[in-house]
Structures are given as C-alpha cells and as structure tokens.
N, C-alpha and C positions, 0 to 999 in steps of 0.2 A: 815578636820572638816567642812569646807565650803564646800565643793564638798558633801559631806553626807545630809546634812542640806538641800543644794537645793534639793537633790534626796527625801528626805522627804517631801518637799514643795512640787514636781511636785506630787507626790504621792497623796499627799492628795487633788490636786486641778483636779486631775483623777476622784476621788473615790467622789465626790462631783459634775462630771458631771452629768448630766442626761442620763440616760441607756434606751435603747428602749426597753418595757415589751411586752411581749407576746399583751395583750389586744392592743397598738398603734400598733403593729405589722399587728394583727387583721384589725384594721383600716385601716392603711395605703392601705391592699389591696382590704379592702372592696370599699375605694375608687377608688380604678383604673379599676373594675367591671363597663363593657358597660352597659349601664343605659338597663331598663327592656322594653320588646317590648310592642311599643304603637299604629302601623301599621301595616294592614297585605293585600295581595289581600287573597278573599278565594280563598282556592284550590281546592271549589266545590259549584257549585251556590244549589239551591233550587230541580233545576232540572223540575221547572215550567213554563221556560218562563219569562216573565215580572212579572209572580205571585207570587211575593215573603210572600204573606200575612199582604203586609201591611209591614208601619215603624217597627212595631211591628215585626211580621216577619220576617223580616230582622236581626233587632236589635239579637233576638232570636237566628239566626243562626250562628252571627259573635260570640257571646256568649259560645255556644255550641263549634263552632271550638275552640277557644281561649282555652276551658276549657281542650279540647283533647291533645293541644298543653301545661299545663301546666300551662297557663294568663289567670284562671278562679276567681282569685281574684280579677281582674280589671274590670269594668264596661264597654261593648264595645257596640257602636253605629254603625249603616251602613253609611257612607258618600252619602246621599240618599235627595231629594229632593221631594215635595210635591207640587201640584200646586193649588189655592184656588180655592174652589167650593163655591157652594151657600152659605154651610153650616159653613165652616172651611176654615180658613185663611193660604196662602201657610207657605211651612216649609222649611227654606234655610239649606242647610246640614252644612254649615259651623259653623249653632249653633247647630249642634247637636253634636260637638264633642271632647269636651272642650278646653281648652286654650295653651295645646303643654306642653313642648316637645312630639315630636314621633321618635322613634325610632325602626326599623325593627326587625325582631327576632336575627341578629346578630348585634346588638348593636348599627346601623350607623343611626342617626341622620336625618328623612328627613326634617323636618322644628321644628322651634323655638315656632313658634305661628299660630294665624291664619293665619293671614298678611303675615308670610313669606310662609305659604304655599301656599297662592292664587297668589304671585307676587313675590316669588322669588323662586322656586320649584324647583333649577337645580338637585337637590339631587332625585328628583324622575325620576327613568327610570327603564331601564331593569334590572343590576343588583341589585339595590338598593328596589326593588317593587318587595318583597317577598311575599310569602304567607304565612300560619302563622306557618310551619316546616320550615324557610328559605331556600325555597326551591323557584327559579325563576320560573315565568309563563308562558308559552309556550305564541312567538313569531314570526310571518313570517319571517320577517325581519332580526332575527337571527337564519332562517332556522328551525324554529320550526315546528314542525306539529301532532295534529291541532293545525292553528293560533288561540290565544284565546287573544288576545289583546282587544277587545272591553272590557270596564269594563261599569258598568252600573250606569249611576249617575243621571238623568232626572237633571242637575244640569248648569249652566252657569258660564264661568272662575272666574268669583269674588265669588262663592261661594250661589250664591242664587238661585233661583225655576224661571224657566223660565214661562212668562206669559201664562195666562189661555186659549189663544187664540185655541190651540190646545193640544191634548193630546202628552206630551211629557214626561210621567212620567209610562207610563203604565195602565194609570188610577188610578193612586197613588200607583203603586205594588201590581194591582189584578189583570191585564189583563193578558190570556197569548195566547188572541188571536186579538183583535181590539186593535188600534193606536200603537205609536211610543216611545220613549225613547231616549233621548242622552245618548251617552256613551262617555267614554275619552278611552286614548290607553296608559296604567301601561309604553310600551316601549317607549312611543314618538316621535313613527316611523307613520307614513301615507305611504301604501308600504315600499319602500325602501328614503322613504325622512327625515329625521330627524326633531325634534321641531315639532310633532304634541302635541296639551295639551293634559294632565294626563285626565283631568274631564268633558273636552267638545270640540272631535273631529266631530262628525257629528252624524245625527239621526240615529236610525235603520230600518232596513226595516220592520218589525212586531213586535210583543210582545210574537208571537208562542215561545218556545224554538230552532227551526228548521230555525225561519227567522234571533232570535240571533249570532246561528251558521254558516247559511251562508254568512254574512258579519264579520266574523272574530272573534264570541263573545261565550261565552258559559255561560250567566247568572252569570259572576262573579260579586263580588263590594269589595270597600272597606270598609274594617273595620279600627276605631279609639277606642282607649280607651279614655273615654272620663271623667276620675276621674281626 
C-alpha cells in the first residue's frame, strides 16, 4: 500500500512538471539562429572608379546588393568618408553606420560596437570580410587573382575623414579620374606581411577604375547596416 501510494505521488509530481510546447520549442531555436548579416565587402563596385555618386551613391549600391542578397529590409550605409569643403562639413564613416552588432552573412560577429570596431577589429580579415552571398574576396596574399584587396574608404584608423589638405576621398566619390583615396585591405595582408588595417592601408594611385586595379583594388567598399 506504501509502495502504491509513493507511485501515485511520483506520478502526480510528473504530471504537474512543466512540459516543453511546441511554441518554447520554437523559441528555443529561434534563439540559437546566427544573428542576421550586418557586414558585407561588395562583390562589385560601381564599376566607375572613385565615382561612386556620392554618399548617396554608394549608400544606393550597398542597398541594392543587400536586397539581391535577401537584407533588403535592413537599412545599409557604405563605410565611406567625406572630407569638408567650403560648403559642407566632413562626414566620418563611422557615424554613418549605427551602433553594432555586425555580423557577416554567415552569422560571425565582426565587432560589438563602434569602438570595438575601430580598436579591437581582430575578427576582420580574410575569412571573416565577406561579401554579401558569403562569399570571400579575392586576395594576393591568399593566392588569389585578381588581387582585390584594396577596399575603398577615404577614411583614417579611428574612423574619421582625413583633413581637407588633399583630395583623399575621390572628390567626395565623384572622381574617377583626378586625386586619390585611402583604402584598407578586407585581408590585412600588405604583400605577404600580416596586420595591415581593414580601413587605412595607404593612398591609391588614381581615382580612374584602371589606377584602382593596379595597385590591388577593384572599386570595392564596405557595407554596414546601419538600423
């Protein structure tokens, strides 16, 4: 009678656990889902040079990729910098591209915030510095060809618009034939040396499409979502 009694006990203290439903089930792996991509390099510049038409322009294209790619619900920016003229006061990229996280089209996390993007960036490189089908970007360095490692950012390591002193923006992303542009290198390779920066490796030699290309670059940039 005691032995029955407990079996009854355990029974009802079974039947009064909490049961995983369908809906927490749901949940459970909605949660485990790699966060939605918030980075991308494009996988094809403008095809103009330095001309990208402006912020505008830019903004436009990373937009249109994104939307090809499926992340056309997300609001995307170019990591693009602006440098102040008479009229208009420069434009540092790193406010154009909101506040983080980002994450690549396969789910990996390159920075938290801004700050960890500008000063603790290890997460960007070669395999991680997709473009927006997660697909990496041809690389010298890792035997790629053609090298397309130059990406295009007229932009200086902390994230702001280098002084006015010279054209280093393209003309603000109209040129695609006078002055120069800083670009970063996605692999963070310089040749074969490692820890070149993502966002400010060195100037280019022109603005042409042609002068892009021959120092390693083919008009790429990055894109951020920046909602």
């Amino acid at each position: 009678m005691v032995l029955r009694i407990a079996s009854i006990a355990l029974i009802l203290i079974l039947a009064a656990l909490p049961r995983n439903s369908t809906a927490q089930q749901a949940a459970s792996a909605e949660s485990e889902e790699p966060p939605e991509m918030g980075f991308f390099v494009t996988s094809v510049g403008p095809g103009d040079g330095g001309n990208l038409g402006g912020l505008a322009g830019a903004d436009a294209h990373c937009q249109a990729l994104a939307e090809k790619a499926g992340a056309g619900h997300r609001t995307w920016h170019a990591y693009l910098s602006t440098q102040a003229t008479d009229n208009d006061p420069a434009v540092n990229a790193r406010d154009r591209i909101g506040e983080g996280p980002w994450a690549n089209a396969k789910g990996v996390v390159l920075a938290s915030n801004v700050d960890d993007l500008h000063f603790n960036n290890a997460n960007l490189h070669y395999e991680n510095s997709l473009d927006e089908n997660g697909d990496t970007v041809n690389s010298g360095a890792s035997g790629d060809s053609p090298n397309r490692h130059d990406i295009l950012t007229g932009t200086m390591l902390d994230g702001t618009a280098p002084a006015a002193r010279e054209s280093m923006t393209c003309s603000n992303w109209t040129s695609n034939d006078e002055g120069r542009t800083i670009v970063g290198h996605h692999d963070r390779f310089r040749r074969k040396t490692p820890g070149s920066p993502w966002n400010q490796a060195h100037p280019t030699r022109g603005c042409s499409q042609d002068a892009l290309q021959g120092s390693g670059g083919d008009g790429l940039f990055y894109c951020f979502a920046a909602d």
